[in-house]
Each structure stands twice: as structure tokens, then as C-alpha cells.
C-alpha positions as CSV (number, residue, x, y, z in Angstrom):
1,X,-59.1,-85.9,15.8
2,X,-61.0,-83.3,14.5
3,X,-65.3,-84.9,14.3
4,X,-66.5,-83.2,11.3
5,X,-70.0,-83.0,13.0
6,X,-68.9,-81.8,15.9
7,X,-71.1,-83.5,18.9
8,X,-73.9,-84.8,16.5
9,X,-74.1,-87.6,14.3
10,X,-75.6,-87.8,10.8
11,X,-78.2,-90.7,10.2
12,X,-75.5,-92.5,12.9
13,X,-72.4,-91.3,10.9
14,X,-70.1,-89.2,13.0
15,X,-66.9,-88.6,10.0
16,X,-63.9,-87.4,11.4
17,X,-60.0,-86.6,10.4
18,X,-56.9,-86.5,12.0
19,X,-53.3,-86.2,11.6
20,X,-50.6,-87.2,13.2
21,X,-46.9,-86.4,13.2
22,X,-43.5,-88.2,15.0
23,X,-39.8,-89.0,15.1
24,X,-38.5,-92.3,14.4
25,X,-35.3,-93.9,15.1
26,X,-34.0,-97.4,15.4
27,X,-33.6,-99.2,18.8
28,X,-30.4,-99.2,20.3
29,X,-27.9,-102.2,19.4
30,X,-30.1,-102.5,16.2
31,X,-27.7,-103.3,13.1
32,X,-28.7,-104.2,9.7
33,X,-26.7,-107.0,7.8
34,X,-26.1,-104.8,4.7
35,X,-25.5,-101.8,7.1
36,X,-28.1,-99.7,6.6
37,X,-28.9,-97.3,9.4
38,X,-32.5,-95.3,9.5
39,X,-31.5,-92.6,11.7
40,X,-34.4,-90.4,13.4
41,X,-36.8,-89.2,10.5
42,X,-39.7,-87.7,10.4
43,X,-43.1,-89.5,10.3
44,X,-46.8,-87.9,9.7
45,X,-50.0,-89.9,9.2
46,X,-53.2,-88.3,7.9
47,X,-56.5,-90.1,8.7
48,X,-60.1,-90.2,8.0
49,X,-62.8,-92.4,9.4
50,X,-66.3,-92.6,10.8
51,X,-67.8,-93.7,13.3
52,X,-71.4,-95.9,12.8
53,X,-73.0,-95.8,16.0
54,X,-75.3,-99.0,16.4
55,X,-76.7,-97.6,19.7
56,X,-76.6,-95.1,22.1
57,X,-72.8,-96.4,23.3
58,X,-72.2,-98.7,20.7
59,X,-70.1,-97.5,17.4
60,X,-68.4,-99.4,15.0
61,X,-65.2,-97.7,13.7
62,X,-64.1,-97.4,10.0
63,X,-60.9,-95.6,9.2
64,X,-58.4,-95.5,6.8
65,X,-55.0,-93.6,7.9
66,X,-52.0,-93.4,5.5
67,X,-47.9,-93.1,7.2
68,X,-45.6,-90.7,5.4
69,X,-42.1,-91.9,6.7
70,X,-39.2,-89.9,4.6
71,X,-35.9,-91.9,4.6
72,X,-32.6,-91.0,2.8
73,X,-30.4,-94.3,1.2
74,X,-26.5,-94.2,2.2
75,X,-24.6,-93.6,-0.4
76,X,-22.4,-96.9,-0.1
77,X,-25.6,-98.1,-1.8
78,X,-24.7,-96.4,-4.8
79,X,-21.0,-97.4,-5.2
80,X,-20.4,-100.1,-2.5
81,X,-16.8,-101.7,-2.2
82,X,-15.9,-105.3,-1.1
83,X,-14.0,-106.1,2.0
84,X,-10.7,-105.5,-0.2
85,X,-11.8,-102.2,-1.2
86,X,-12.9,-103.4,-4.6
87,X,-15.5,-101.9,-6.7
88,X,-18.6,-104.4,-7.0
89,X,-22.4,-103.6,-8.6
90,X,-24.2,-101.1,-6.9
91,X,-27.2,-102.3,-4.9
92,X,-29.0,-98.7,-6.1
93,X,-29.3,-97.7,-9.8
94,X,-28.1,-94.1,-9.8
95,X,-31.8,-93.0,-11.2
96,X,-32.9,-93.9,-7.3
97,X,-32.9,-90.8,-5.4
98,X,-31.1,-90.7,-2.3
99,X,-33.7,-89.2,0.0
100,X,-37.5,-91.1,-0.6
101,X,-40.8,-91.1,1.1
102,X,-42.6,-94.1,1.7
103,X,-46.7,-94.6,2.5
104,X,-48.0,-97.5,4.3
105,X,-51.8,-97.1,4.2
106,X,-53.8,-99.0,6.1
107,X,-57.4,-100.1,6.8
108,X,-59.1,-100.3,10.3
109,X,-61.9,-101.6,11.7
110,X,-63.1,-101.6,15.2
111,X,-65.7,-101.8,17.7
112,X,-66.0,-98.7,20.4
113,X,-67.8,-98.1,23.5
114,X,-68.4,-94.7,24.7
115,X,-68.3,-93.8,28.7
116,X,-70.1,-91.2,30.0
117,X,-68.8,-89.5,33.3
């Protein structure tokens, strides 16, 4: 987190941004029913916020932070078979690309108390 006014506030406003980057993978044992497997991929979330101090200790936390998770399709999706081996409609359209990324954005609000030491 990276406090865009350093160690002051402005009029009780103390912006800040962030990012924050990961591996993902599915737990062990997981399966999917139509066999889909995620893999590892990677994962990055960019954030901005602020902080609204309503005291000395006493900030109330607004922040918005958006995760970028990049998956790729397997390409059974595009021509899948039947248990005979049989062609059947694709669950994809072939104007889907096989590699995507996704955002989940999301909204926070909290309530924070700052120790001194």
C-alpha cells in the first residue's frame, strides 16, 4: 500500500493505492462435473481507497480493489464428444477465445483503529 500523502492526512483524507499479485490453483481432490480444471494462474488486484479518519485513531476505510484472474477454456469445450465418442454441440462458440481474463471488482468498507507502539 503505497499512502499517497505519505504520513499526513488531507482535511482527514489519507488516499492510498495498492497492488497486489498471486498464484491460484484448485484444492486438491477438487473436480468439476463438466471437467473443467483451473490449473495455477496468475492473479493481480489493483486498489485504491482512503482512509477518513474520525479521530485521532479512529478511520473509517473506503476502497475499491478490482481481481484480474486470467484463465484459459479446454478445448473439449469447443468440440466435446459423448461417452461413445460421438460428436455433440459445443458448450463454447468458436468466436470464444480460449485463454480470457476475468475482473471481479469489489467495494469495501470498514472501520480501523490505529495502535501506536
Amino acid at each position: 500500500m503505497l499512502n499517497l500523502t505519505g504520513a499526513k492526512r488531507w482535511h482527514a483524507f489519507a488516499p492510498y493505492a495498492g497492488v497486489g499479485f498471486g498464484l491460484m490453483s484448485a484444492a486438491p481432490g477438487t473436480t468439476d462435473p463438466g471437467g473443467f480444471r483451473i490449473g495455477s494462474n496468475f492473479i493481480m488486484a489493483p486498489t485504491l481507497g482512503t482512509r477518513i479518519f474520525l479521530g485521532r485513531a479512529l478511520a473509517l476505510r473506503l476502497e475499491a480493489r478490482d481481481y484480474w484472474l486470467r484463465y484459459e477454456w479446454q478445448l473439449a469445450y469447443y468440440e466435446p464428444t459423448d461417452s461413445t465418442g460421438g460428436a455433440v454441440a459445443p458448450v463454447l462458440g468458436q468466436d470464444v477465445k480460449t485463454r480470457q481474463v476475468t475482473h471481479n471488482f469489489t467495494l469495501a468498507v470498514g472501520l480501523s483503529y490505529l495502535f501506536t507502539f
